[in-house]
C-alpha positions in Angstrom: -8.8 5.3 -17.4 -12.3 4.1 -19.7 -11.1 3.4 -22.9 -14.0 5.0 -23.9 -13.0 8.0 -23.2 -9.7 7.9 -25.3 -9.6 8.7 -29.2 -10.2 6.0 -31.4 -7.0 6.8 -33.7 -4.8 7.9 -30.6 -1.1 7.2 -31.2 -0.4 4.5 -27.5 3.5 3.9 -26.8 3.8 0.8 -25.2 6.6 0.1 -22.4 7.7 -2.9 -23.9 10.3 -4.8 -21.2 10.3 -8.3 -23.0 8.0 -9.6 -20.2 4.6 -11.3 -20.7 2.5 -8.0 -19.2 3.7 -5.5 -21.7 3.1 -7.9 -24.5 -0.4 -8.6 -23.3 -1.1 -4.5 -23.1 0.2 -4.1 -26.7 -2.2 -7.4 -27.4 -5.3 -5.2 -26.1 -4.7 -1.7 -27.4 -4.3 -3.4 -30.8 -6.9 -5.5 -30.6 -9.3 -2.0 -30.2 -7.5 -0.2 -33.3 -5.4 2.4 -31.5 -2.2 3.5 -33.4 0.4 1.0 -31.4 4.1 1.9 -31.1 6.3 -0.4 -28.6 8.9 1.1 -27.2 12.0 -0.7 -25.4 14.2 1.0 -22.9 17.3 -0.4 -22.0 18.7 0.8 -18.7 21.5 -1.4 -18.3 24.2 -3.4 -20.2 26.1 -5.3 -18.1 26.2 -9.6 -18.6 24.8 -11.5 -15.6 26.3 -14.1 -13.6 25.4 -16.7 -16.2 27.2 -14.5 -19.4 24.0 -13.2 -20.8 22.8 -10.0 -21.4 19.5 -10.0 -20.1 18.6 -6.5 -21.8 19.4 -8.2 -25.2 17.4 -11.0 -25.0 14.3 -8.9 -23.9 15.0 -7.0 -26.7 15.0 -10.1 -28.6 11.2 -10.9 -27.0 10.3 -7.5 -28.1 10.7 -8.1 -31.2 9.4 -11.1 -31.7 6.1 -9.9 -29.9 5.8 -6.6 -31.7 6.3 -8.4 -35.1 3.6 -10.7 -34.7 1.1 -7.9 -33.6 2.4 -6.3 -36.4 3.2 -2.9 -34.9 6.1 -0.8 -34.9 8.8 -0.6 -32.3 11.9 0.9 -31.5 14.4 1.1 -28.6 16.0 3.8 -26.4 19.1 4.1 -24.8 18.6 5.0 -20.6 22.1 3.7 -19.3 23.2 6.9 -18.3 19.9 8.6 -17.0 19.5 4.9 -14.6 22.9 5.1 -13.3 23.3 8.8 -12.9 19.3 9.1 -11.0 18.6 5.6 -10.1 21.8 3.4 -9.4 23.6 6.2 -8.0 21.3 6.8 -5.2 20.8 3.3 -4.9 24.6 2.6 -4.0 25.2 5.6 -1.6 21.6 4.3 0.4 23.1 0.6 0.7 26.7 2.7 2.1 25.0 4.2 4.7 23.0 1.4 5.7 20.0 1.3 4.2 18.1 -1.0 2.4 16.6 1.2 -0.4 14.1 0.5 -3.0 15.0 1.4 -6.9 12.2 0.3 -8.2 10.0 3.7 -6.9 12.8 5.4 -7.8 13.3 3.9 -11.5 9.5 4.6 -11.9 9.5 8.6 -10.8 12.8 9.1 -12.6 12.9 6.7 -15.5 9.6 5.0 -16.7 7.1 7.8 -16.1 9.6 11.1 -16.6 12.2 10.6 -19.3 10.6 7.5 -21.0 7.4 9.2 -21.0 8.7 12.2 -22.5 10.5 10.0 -25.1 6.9 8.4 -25.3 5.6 12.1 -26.4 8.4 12.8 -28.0 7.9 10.2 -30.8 4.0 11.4 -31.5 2.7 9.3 -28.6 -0.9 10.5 -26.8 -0.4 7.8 -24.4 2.6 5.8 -22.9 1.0 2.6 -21.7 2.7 -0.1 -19.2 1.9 -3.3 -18.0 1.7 -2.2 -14.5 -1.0 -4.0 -11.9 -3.1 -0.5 -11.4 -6.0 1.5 -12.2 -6.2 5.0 -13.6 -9.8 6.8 -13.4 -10.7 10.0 -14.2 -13.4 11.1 -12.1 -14.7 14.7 -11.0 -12.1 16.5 -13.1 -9.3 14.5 -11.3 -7.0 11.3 -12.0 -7.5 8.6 -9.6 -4.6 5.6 -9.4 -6.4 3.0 -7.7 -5.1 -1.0 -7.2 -4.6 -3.6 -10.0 -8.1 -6.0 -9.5 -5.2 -8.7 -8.7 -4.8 -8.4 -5.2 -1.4 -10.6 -5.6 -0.1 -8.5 -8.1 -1.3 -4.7 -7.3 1.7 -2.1 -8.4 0.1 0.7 -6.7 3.2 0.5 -3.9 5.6 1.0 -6.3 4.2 4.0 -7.9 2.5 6.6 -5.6 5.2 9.1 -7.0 3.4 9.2 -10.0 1.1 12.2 -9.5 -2.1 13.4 -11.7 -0.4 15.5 -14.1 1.6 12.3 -15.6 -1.3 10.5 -15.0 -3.3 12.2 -18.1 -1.3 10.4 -20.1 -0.6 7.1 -19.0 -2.9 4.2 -18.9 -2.7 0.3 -17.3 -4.7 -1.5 -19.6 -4.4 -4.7 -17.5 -4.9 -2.9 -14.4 -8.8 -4.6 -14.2 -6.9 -8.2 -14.8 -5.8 -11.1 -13.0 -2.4 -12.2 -14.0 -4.3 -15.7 -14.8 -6.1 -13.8 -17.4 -3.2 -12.2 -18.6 -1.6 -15.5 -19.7 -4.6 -16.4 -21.5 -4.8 -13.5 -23.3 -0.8 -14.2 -24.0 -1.7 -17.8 -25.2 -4.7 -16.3 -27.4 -2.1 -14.5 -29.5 0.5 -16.7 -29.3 3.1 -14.7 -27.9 6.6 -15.5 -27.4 6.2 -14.3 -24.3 3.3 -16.5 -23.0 5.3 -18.8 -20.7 8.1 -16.5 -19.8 8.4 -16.2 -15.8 7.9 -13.0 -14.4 10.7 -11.4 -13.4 12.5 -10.4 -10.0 15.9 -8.9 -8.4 17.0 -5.5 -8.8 15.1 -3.2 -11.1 16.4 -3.5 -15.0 19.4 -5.3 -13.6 17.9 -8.7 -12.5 18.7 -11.7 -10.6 22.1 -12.1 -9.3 24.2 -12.7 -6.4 23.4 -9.6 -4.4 26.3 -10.0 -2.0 29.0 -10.4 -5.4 26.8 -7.7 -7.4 27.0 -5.2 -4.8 30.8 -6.1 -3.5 31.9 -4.3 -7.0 30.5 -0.8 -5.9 30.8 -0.6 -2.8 33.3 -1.2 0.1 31.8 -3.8 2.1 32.8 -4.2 5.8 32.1 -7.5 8.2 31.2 -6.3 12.0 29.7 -7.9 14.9 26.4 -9.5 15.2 25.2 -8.7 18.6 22.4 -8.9 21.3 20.4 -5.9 22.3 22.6 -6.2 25.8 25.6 -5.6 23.9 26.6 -9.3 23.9 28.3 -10.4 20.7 26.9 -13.6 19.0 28.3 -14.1 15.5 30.0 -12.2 12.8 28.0 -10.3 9.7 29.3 -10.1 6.1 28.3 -6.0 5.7 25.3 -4.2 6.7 23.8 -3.6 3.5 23.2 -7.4 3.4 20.9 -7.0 6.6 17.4 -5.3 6.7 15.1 -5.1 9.6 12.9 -8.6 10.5 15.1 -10.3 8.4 15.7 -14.3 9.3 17.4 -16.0 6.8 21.1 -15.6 6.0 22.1 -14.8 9.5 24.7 -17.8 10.4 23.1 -18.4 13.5 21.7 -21.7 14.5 21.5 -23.3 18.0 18.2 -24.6 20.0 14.9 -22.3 20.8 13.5 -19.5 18.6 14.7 -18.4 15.0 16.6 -15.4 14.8 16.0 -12.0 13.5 17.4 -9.0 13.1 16.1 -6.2 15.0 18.2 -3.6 14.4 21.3 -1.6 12.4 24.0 0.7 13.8 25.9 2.3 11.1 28.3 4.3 12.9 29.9 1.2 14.7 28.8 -1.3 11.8 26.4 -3.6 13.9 23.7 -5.9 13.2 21.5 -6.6 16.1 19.6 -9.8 16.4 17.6 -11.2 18.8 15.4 -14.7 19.3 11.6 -14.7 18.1 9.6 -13.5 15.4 7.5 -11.1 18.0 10.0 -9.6 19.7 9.2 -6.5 21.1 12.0 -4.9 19.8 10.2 -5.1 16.2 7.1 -3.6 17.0 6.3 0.3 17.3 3.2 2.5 17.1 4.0 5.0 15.5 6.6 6.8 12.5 7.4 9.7 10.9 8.1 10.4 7.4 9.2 12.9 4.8 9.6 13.1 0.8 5.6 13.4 0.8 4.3 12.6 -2.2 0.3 12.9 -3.5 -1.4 11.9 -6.7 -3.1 14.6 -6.2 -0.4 17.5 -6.5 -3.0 20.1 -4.9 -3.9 18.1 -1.4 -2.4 19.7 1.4 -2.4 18.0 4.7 -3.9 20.6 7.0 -5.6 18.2 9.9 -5.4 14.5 10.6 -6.3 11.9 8.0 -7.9 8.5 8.5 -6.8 6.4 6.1 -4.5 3.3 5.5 -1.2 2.1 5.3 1.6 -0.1 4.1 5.3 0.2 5.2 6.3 -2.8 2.5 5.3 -4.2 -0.8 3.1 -7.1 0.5 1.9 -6.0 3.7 -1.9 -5.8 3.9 -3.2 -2.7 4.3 -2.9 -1.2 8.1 -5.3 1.6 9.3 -4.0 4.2 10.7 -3.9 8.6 11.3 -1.7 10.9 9.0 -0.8 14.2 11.2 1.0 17.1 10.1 4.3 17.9 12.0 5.5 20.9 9.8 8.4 21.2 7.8 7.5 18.4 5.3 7.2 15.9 7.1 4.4 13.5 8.8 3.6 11.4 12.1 1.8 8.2 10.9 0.0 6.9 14.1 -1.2 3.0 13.7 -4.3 1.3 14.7 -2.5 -2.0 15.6 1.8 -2.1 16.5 3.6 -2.6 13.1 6.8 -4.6 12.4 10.0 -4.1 11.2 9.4 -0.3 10.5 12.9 -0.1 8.2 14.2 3.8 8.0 14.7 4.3 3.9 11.5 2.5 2.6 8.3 3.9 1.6 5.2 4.2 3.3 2.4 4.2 1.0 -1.3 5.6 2.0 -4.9 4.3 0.6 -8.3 5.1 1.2 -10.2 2.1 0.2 -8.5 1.0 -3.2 -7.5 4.2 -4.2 -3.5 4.4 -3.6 -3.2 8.2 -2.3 0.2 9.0 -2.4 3.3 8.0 0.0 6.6 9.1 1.6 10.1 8.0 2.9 10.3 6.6 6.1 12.7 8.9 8.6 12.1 6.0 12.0 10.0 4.4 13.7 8.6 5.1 17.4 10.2 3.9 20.3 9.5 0.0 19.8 7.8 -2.1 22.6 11.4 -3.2 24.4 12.5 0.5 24.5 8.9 1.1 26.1 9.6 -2.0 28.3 5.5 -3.2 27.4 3.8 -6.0 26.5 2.8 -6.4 23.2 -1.2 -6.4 22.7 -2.1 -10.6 22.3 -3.7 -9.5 18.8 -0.9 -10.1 17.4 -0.5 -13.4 18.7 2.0 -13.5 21.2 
């Protein structure tokens, strides 16, 4: 969103997480004289694997940042709205052997629905976050377009976020590189300026998955087998295996690296087979549900020519939208895709402007089912 077009005395919450991205967006909105408030949420309490409570010690970052800005903050208390909306779901996907991703979730049901109305709550005009994206307003309509940092760009993680919530949210780093961001960190001295960005699950961190995950859910070993049926190895529980995956598998021996190329819940297998293009990764086609558009009021009444993602950092793919009735969506692709994982979104763009997205039901039959070759575009 211009700034320009925003209030000069407007009351901005700031998402303040502890991490160097929301400290730089309070930085800026400060720096042009808006009414600043930052505004912790703590989702989770639990210590890590090393005895810390990471919430606390954001918190701690918070402060420090927010007191040498000299704005207000405060914190709110989410533990039971993230485990009852965001961890709950999270646990019951990974059961039935999924591999989900909270982080869409925590932003639809956490971030931009009950910490944004905590946000308004509190006087705010605007909650602001430190999220890689763009938010334009432009012919009566709220655009979310991609962070100028191609290596950073959030957009996949929020297409749930529609127009309505738009209005009052902005990205004021959305037109910076990260680079940038740090010197903006440094300019201000920040406590924050060095602090790595972080990773693992959303609000809960970096941990061992496998122990983590072990304390929620029963966990089952089963076989590790070839497409033929042939039985190579032994896995430690499905929800430790996702499609394409390579690493972790316990399987060595001469010739091609391994992969995974498939999941059978009901008799708790992991397929594998030899060879990052094998055929049995690649399909043409998917369909989807759980539609989502940032722009509530677009119905999909024809086909649509646009691109597509089907993970985080997966260049854009183009590809045709079709309508299939009851809610739900046949995305046919320019080029085979791989690894098309049932459970993860599928997020649409035209040009830099992030569309909206939807939940992945399956893929099409993949290349071994269809018993063809895969096109040498691909290189293979």
């Amino acid at each position: 969103m211009n700034f320009e077009a925003i209030t000069p005395k407007s009351t901005i919450v700031v998402g303040m997480s502890g991490g160097v991205d929301s400290s730089v967006t309070a930085a800026i909105l400060k720096e042009r004289g808006y009414n600043v408030i930052g505004l912790f949420m703590k989702n989770w309490e639990e210590i890590d694997d090393t005895g810390v409570c990471p919430a606390e010690e954001d918190y701690k970052d918070v402060i420090s940042v927010c007191e040498k800005l000299k704005i207000p903050y405060k914190s709110v208390d989410f533990i039971k709205e993230y485990r009852d909306q965001v961890f709950a779901q999270f646990l019951d996907e990974y059961e039935r052997g999924f591999t989900p991703n909270p982080d869409i979730l925590c932003n639809r049901e956490i971030k931009f629905k009950v910490f944004l109305e905590k946000a308004l709550e509190i006087g705010a005009d605007y909650l602001a976050t430190g999220h890689y994206c763009q938010n334009f307003y432009k012919d009566g309509e709220h655009i979310m377009a991609k962070g100028v940092d191609n290596g950073k760009d959030q957009t996949y993680f929020l297409y749930t976020i529609n127009s309505k919530i738009l209005k009052n949210v902005l990205f004021p780093i959305g037109d910076l590189k990260k680079s940038e961001v740090r010197k903006i960190a440094a300019k201000y001295d920040l406590q924050t300026k060095d602090k790595k960005d972080s990773t693992g699950i959303c609000f809960i961190g970096e941990r061992n998955f496998k122990k983590f995950l072990s304390q929620y859910i029963q966990i089952k070993t089963g076989p590790l087998k070839l497409l033929d049926g042939t039985i190579v190895g032994e896995h430690s529980g499905m929800a430790f295996y996702t499609l394409g995956q390579r690493k972790g598998l316990g399987l060595g021996g001469s010739g091609a690296p391994w992969f995974v190329v498939g999941k059978d819940a009901d008799s708790n297998t992991v397929y594998v087979e030899r060879g990052e293009a094998h055929p049995a990764l690649y399909r043409d086609y998917l369909t989807a549900n759980e539609l989502t558009w940032v722009n509530e009021n677009f119905k999909l009444s024809e086909p649509l020519k646009c691109k597509a993602k089907v993970r985080y950092r997966q260049p854009d793919q183009d590809c045709i939208l079709i309508n299939i009735g009851n809610n739900e969506i046949r995305v046919d692709f320019d080029l085979p895709q791989r690894a098309i994982t049932p459970r993860q979104s599928i997020v649409f763009y035209r040009k830099d402007q992030c569309l909206g997205g939807a939940m992945i039901i399956k893929g099409g039959p993949s290349y071994f089912e269809q018993k063809k070759d895969l096109p040498k575009i691909i290189g293979v």
